[in-house]
Structures are given as structure tokens and as C-alpha cells.
C-alpha positions as CSV (number, residue, x, y, z in Angstrom):
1,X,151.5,97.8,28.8
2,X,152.2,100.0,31.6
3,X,149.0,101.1,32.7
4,X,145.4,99.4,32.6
5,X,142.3,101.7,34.1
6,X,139.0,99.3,34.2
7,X,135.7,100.6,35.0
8,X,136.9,103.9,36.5
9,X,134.4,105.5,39.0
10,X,134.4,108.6,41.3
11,X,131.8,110.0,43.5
12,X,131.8,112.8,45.8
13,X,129.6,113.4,48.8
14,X,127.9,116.5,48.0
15,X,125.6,116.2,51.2
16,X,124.2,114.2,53.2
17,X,123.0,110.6,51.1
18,X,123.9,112.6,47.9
19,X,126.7,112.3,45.5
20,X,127.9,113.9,42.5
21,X,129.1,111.1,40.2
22,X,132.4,112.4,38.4
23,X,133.8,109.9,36.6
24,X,130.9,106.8,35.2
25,X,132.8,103.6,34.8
26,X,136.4,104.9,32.2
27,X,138.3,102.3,30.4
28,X,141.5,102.4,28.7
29,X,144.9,101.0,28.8
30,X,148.5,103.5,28.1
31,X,152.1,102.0,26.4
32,X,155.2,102.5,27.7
33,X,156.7,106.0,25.5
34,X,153.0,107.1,24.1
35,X,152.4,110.7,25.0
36,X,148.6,110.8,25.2
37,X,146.0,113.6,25.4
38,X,143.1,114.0,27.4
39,X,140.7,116.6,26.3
40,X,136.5,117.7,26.7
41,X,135.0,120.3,28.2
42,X,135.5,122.1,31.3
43,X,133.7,119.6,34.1
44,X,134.0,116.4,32.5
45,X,136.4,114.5,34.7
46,X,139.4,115.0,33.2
47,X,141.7,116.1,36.1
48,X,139.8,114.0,38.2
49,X,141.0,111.0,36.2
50,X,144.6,112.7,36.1
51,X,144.9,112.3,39.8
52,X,143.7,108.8,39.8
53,X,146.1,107.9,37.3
54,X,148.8,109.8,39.4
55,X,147.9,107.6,42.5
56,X,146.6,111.1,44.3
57,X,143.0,110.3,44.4
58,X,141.3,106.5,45.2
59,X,138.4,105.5,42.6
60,X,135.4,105.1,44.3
61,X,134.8,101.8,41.7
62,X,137.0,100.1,39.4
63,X,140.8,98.8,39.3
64,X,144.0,100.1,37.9
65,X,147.3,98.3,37.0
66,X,150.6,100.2,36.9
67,X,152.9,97.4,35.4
68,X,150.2,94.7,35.8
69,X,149.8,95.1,39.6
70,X,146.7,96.3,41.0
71,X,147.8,99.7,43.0
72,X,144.5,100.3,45.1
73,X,144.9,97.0,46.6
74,X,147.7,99.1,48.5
75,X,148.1,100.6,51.8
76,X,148.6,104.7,51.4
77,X,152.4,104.7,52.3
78,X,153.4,102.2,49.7
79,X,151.1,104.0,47.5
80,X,153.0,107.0,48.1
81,X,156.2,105.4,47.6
82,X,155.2,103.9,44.6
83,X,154.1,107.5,43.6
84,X,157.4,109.1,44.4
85,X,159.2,106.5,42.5
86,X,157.3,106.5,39.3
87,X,155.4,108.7,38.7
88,X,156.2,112.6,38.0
89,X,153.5,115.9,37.7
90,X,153.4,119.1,35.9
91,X,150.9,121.0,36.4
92,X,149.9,124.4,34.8
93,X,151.2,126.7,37.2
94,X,154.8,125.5,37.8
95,X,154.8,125.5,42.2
96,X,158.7,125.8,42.3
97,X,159.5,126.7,46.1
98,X,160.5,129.9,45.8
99,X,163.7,130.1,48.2
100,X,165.4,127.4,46.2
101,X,167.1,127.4,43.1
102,X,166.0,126.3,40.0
103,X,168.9,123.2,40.7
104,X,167.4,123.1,44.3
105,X,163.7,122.8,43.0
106,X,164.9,120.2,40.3
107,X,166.5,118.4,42.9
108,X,164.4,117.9,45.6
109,X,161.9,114.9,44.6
110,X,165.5,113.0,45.0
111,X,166.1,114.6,47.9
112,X,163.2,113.5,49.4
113,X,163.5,110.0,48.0
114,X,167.0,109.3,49.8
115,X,169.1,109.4,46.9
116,X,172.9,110.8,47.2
117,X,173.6,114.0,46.7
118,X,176.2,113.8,44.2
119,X,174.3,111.5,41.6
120,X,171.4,114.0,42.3
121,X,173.2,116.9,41.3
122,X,175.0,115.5,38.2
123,X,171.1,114.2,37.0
124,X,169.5,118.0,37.7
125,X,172.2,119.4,35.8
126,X,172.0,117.6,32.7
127,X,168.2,117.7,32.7
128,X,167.9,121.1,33.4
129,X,171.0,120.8,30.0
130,X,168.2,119.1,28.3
131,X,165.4,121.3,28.3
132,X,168.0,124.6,27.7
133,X,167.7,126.2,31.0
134,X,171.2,125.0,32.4
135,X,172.6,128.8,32.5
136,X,169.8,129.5,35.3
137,X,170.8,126.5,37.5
138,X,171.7,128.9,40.2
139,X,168.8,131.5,40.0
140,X,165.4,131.5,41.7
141,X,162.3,131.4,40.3
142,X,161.1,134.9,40.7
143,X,164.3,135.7,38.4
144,X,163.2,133.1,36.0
145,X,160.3,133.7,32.8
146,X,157.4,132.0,32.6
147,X,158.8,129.7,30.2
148,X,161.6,129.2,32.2
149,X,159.7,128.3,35.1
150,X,157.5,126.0,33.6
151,X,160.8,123.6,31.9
152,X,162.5,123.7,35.2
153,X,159.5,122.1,36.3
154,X,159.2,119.5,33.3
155,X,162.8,118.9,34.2
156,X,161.9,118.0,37.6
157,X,159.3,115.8,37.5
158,X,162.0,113.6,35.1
159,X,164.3,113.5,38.3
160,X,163.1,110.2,39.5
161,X,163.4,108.5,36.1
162,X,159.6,108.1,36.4
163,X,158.0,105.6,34.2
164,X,155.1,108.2,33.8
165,X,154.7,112.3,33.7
166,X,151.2,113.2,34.0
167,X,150.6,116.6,33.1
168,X,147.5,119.0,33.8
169,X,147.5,122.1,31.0
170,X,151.3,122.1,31.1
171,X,151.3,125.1,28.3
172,X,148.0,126.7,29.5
173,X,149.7,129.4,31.3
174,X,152.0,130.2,28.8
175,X,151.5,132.4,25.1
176,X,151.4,131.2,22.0
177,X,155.9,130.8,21.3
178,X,156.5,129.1,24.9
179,X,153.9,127.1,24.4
180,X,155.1,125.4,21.1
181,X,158.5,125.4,22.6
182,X,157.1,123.4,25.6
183,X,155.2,121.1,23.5
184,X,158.2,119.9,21.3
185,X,160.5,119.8,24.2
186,X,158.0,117.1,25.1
187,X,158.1,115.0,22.5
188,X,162.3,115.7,22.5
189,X,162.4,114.0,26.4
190,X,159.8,111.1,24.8
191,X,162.4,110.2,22.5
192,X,165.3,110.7,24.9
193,X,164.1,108.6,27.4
194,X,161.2,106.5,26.2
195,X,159.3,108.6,28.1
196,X,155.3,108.2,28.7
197,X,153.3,111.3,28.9
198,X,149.3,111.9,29.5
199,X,148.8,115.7,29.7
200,X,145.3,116.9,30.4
201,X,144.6,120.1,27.8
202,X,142.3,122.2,25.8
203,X,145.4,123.1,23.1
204,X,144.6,121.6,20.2
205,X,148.0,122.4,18.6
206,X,149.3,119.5,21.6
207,X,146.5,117.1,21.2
208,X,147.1,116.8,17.4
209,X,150.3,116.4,18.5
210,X,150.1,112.8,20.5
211,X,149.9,109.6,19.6
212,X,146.6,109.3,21.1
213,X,143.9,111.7,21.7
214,X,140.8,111.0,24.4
215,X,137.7,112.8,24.9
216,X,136.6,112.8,28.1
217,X,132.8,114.2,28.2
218,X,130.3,113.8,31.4
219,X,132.7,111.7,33.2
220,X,132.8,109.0,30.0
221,X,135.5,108.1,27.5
222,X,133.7,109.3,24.5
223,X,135.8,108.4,21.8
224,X,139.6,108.0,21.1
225,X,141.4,108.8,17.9
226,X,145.2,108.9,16.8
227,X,147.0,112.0,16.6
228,X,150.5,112.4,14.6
229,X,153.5,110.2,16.0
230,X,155.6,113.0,16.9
């Protein structure tokens, strides 16, 4: 099992001696290589338990294991180590830095982790190879499309070999033929490299999709069913 979420709760202060209780106690447990949807309505949590689950937010109750160690137990920096290690993001709108390259962009979480720059280079290349944007290695976003943009950022939240991508409406920004493109380069990179995917989303076209679909509604799991093993 590579992640355990127990009794999940998050409150925000709202006011003085008021909260607004976002997530209400979520269970649930996530395999190594299952992609994973999380859908419900607008306002039910679901982002909120995204960035738990991406070690950006602290519950305000409840305990989660990444590998079988308890990761709120520690201190902030090792938390954020741990999160630069293992953990990648997409989110809907792609934030590539804008004076870098699309190699640049794919290459900095390595960068930043201390890595050499010759084994950085060689991995950005062949993952920007593997999600067919390699002839744009050298160009900067604003000369990129959309759909472009948005694999040059799948490809680099893989740079880290992360044992988890956790992704928040990856195709929402995108129509209808980059989207399905997006959503079967997905399930391409799960195969490649036993990868683990949650993705937050309101497409059902991708929820169908995973192994595993939850519906999140008023900050509850409210139920879970199995999608087709893609």
C-alpha cells in the first residue's frame, strides 16, 4: 500500500471561535500504479484533500501514511523534502515559468533537488520523448499550445521519479481532442512506470477511465466504485 488517509479532518477559522469544517473525518487507502479519481460537486473538499494528500496542507484531525510512515508526525522541512522527492503536481493551469524552456521547466524540480546536471538533462529529454513534445525542448511556453503546455507539465512532475502525481483538473483547461489525448497519455506513463495517479475532476470521460472512482460530497467519502482498468 503506498498511502493510508484515516479519519481526515480540516477546519478553517472563518472568525473569531468559528470554523468552517471542510473535510469530516475521509478514509481510504491508494496502491502503488492505481490511477484514481476524485470527483463531487464544486465545494466538497476535494482539492482540499488533494493538497493534504500532496503534503501541502496539515489535517486539522486524522493521520496519513505514505509507505507506512506517519508524515504529519514530521517537522515542515523534512516534510518538504519528502514532498520534493515523492511526490509530483499538475494542476489545471500548467504554471511553467515563462523565461525557461520547456527543457528548463521540465528540469527544474531536479534542479532544485541537487541532482547533476547531465542525468537531469538526459531524464527531461526522454520524458518530454514520452509524452510527444521532444521537438519543442528548446521553445518557451508562450510558443507552445495549450496542449503542449499542459504535457510539458505532466512531464515534469515525473522528473523526480515520484512515487505519486496528484493531479487537480489536469484536462479542465483543455477542449474536447487535448483532453482525450491527455487522458491516455496518462494511463501510457502508468504503465511505463508503474506510476500512481489521483487526479481531482469533473470529466467523466477520465473518471470512467480509472481504476477507482471517489465521490467526495460535503467533505465525506460518499461512496467509491471501480472504473475500467485502463
Amino acid at each position: 500500500m503506498l498511502i493510508k488517509a484515516t479519519n481526515i479532518h480540516r477546519k478553517f477559522s472563518i472568525g473569531r471561535n468559528d470554523y468552517l469544517e471542510v473535510l469530516k473525518g475521509i478514509s481510504l487507502e491508494i496502491d502503488q500504479a492505481e490511477v484514481i479519481a476524485i470527483v463531487g460537486p464544486s465545494g466538497a473538499g476535494k482539492s482540499t484533500l488533494l493538497h493534504i494528500l500532496g503534503l501541502l496542507d496539515r489535517p486539522t484531525g486524522g493521520e496519513l501514511f505514505f509507505e507506512g510512515e506517519d508524515v504529519f508526525t514530521l517537522k515542515d522541512e523534512t516534510l518538504a523534502q519528502l514532498r520534493n522527492r515523492m511526490i509530483g503536481f499538475i494542476f489545471q493551469f500548467h504554471h511553467l515559468l515563462p523565461e525557461f524552456t520547456a527543457l528548463e521547466n521540465v528540469m527544474m524540480p531536479a534542479l532544485i533537488a541537487g541532482k547533476p546536471m547531465h542525468a537531469v538533462k538526459d531524464r527531461a529529454r526522454q520524458l518530454l520523448k514520452d509524452v510527444s513534445v521532444e521537438q519543442r525542448a528548446e521553445h518557451k511556453p508562450n510558443e507552445l499550445s495549450g496542449g503542449e503546455q499542459q504535457r510539458v507539465a505532466v512531464a515534469r512532475a515525473l522528473m523526480n521519479e515520484p512515487k505519486l502525481i496528484l493531479a487537480d483538473e489536469p484536462s479542465g483547461n483543455l477542449d474536447s481532442e487535448n483532453a482525450y489525448a491527455l487522458h491516455r497519455m496518462i494511463f501510457d506513463l502508468r504503465k511505463k512506470y508503474h506510476q500512481t495517479f489521483v487526479i481531482v475532476t469533473h470529466n467523466k470521460e477520465l473518471a470512467d477511465m480509472a481504476d477507482r472512482e471517489i465521490m467526495v460530497v460535503d467533505g465525506l467519502v460518499d461512496h467509491l466504485h471501480n472504473g475500467a482498468k485502463m
